[in-house]
C-alpha positions as CSV (number, residue, x, y, z in Angstrom):
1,X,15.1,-21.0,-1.3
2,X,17.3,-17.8,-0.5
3,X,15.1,-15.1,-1.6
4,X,12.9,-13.0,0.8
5,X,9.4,-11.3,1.2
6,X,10.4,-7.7,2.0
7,X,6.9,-5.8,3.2
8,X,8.0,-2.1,3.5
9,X,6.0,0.3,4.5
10,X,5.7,3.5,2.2
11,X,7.5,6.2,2.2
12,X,6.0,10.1,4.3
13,X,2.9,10.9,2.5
14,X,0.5,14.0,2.7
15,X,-1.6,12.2,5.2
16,X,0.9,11.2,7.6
17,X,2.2,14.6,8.1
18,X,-1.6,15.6,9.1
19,X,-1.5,12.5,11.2
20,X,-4.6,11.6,9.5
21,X,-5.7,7.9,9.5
22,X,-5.8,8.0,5.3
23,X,-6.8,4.2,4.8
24,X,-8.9,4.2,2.0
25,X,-7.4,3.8,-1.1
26,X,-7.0,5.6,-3.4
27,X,-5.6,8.1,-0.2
28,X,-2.8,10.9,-0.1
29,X,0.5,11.2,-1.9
30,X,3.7,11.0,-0.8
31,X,5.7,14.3,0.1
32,X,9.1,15.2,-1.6
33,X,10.4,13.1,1.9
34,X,8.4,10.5,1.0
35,X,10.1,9.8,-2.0
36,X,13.3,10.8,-0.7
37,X,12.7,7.3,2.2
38,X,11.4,5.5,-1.1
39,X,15.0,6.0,-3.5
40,X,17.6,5.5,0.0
41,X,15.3,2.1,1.2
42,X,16.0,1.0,-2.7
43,X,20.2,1.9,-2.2
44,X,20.2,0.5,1.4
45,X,18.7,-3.1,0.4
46,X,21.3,-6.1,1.0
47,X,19.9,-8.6,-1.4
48,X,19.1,-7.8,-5.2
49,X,15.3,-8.0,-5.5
50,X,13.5,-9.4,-8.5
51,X,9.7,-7.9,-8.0
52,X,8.5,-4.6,-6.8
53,X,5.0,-5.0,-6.1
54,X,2.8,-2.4,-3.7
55,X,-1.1,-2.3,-2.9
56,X,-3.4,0.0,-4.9
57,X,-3.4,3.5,-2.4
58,X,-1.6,6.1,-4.5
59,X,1.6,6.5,-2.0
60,X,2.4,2.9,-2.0
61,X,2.6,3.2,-5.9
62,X,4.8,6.2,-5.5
63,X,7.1,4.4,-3.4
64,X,7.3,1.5,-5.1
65,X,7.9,3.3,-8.7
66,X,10.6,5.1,-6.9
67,X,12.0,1.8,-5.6
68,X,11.4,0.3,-9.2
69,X,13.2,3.0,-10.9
70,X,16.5,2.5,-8.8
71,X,16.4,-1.1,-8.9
72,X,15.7,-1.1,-13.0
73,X,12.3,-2.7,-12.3
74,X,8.7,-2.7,-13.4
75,X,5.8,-2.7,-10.3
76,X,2.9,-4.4,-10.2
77,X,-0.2,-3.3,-8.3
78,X,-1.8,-6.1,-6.2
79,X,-5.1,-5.8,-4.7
80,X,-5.6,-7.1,-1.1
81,X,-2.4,-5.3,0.4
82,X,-4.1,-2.1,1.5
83,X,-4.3,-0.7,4.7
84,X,-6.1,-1.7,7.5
85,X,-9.9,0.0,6.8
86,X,-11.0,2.2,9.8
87,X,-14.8,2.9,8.3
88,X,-16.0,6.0,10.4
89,X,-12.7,7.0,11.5
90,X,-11.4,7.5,8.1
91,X,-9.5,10.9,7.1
92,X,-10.0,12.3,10.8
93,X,-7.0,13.1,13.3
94,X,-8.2,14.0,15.9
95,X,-7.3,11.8,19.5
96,X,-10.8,10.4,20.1
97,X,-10.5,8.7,16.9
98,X,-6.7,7.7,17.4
99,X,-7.5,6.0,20.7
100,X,-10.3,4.5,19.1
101,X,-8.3,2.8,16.3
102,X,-5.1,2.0,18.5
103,X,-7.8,0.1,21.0
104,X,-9.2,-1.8,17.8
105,X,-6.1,-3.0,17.0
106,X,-4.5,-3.4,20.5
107,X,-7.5,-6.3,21.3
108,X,-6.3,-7.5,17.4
109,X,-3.1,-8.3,18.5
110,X,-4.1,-9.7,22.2
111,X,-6.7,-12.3,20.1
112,X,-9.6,-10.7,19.6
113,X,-9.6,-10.4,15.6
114,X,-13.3,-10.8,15.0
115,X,-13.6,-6.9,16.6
116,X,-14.2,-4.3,14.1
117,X,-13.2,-1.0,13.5
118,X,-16.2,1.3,13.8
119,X,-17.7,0.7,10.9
120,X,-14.8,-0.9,9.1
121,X,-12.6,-4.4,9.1
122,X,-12.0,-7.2,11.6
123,X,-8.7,-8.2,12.1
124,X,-9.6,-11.5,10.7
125,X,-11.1,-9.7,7.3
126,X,-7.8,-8.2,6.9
127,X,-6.2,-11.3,7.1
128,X,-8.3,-13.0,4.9
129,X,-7.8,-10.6,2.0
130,X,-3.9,-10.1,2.6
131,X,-2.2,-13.5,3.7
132,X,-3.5,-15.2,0.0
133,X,-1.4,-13.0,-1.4
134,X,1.5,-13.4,0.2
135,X,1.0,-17.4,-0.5
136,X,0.8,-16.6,-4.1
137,X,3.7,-14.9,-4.2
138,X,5.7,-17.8,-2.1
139,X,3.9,-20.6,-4.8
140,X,4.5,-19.0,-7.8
141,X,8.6,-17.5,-7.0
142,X,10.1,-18.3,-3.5
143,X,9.3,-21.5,-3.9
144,X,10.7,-21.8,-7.1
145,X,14.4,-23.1,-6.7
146,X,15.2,-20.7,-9.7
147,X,14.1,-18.0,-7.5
148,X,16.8,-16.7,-5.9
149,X,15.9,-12.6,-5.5
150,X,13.8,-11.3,-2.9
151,X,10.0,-9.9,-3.7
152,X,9.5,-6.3,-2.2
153,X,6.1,-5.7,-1.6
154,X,5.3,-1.5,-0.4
155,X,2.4,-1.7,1.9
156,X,1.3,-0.4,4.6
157,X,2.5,0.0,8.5
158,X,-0.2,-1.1,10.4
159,X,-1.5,-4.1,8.0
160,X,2.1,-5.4,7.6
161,X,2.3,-5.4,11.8
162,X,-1.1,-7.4,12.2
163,X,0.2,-9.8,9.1
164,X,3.5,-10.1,9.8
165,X,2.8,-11.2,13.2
166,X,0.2,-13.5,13.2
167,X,1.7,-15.7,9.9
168,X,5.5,-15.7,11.6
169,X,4.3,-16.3,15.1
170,X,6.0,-12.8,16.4
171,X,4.1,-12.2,19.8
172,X,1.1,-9.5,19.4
173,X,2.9,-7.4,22.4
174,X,6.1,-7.3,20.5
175,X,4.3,-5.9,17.3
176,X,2.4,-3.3,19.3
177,X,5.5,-1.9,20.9
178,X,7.8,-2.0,17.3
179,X,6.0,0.6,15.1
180,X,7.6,0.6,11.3
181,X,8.2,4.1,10.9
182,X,8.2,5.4,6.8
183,X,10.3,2.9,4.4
184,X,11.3,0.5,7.2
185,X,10.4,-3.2,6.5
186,X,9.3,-6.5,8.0
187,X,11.2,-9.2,6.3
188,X,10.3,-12.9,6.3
189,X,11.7,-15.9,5.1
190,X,9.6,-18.9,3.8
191,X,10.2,-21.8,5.9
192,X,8.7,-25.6,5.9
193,X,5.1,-26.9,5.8
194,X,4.0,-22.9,4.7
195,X,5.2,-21.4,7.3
196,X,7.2,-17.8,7.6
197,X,10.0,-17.0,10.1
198,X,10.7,-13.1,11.0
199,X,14.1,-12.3,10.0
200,X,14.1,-8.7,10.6
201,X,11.4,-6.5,11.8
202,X,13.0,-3.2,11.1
203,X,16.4,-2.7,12.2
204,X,15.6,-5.2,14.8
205,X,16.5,-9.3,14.2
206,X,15.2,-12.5,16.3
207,X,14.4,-13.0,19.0
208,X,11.7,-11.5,19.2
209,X,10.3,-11.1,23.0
210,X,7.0,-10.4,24.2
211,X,7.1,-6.6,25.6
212,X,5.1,-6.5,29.2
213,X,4.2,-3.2,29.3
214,X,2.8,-1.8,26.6
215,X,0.7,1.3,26.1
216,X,-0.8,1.5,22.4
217,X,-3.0,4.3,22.9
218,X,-0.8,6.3,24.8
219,X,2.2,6.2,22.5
220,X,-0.2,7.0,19.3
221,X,-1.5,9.8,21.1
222,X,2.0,11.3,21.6
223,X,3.4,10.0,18.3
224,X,3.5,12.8,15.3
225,X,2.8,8.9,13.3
226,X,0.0,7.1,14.4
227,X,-0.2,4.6,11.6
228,X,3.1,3.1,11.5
């Protein structure tokens, strides 16, 4: 099996540059950047890919047609893939609701994925709807030994953190601390009895260490990209 799940992140959109927390689908577009991250992410990648495939928010299908259209490929849309859903906090920017969400999805990461956003997902609902999908798409191609390219899947940053982690065993204080800015990737590998091993998260290969000090809130806060 040599081919590769390849969960990037889309490219700038509308939203980000507001720092809004744009989670419901089907959300903002991307800006002229955005698609600018989406065609250099397609020229940079190191393995051909064979499927393009990106959630239903309209800048993940923006990305990933501008991925497709470099790499000579059709996209399909797959429900399930979207962004975390922060319920009352949606569209706002403002730091009250920041710190909310980045204390939501601290205690996520730490264990605690029955907490929900204010009046939006568990961790465990976001999981539920998202890691089927990613064992489909191991089942029905990288499973197949006539499946050599990897799958590139355009989601979204803080989803493919929670996901990523808790399916490849990456430790919850390393995923807080390594945000996935626009168009960088999580890449994993399918491995024996189901299982998924981290090869890269971002530029960034294993091992991946637990970090000791980290401070979620504080670095959204002061981020201009609280999502990522």
């Amino acid at each position: 099996m040599s081919g590769r799940l390849v969960l990037v992140r889309h490219g700038q959109s509308h939203g980000n540059v507001d720092r809004r927390l744009d989670t419901r689908p089907p959300g903002a577009a991307l800006t002229d950047l955005g698609r600018d991250q989406a065609l250099a992410f397609a020229r940079d990648l190191p393995q051909p890919a064979g499927m393009v495939a990106h959630s239903v928010a309209l800048r993940a299908a923006q990305t990933a047609e501008a991925i497709g259209g470099e790499l000579g490929l059709d996209t399909l849309e797959i429900e399930g893939i979207h962004e975390v859903q922060v319920g009352e906090l949606e569209d706002r920017n403002d730091d009250d609701a920041i710190a909310s969400f980045e204390r939501v999805y601290q205690r996520w990461h730490q264990g605690d994925l029955d907490v929900p956003m204010p009046g939006g997902e568990t961790g465990n609902e976001v999981l539920d709807r998202y890691v089927p999908v990613l064992t489909q798409l191991r089942m029905r191609h990288l499973d197949d030994d006539a499946w050599h390219d990897d799958i590139v899947v355009v989601s979204h940053g803080a989803a493919i953190r929670l996901v990523s982690a808790v399916v490849a065993g990456v430790d919850g204080s390393f995923a807080l601390d390594h945000h996935l800015a626009n168009a960088e990737s999580v890449v994993l590998a399918p491995i024996t009895d189901g299982r998924w091993s981290c090869l890269h998260w971002s530029t960034l290969t294993p091992p991946f260490y637990p970090e000791p000090d980290v401070h979620p809130v504080e670095d959204a806060l002061s981020s201009a990209d609280p999502m990522g």
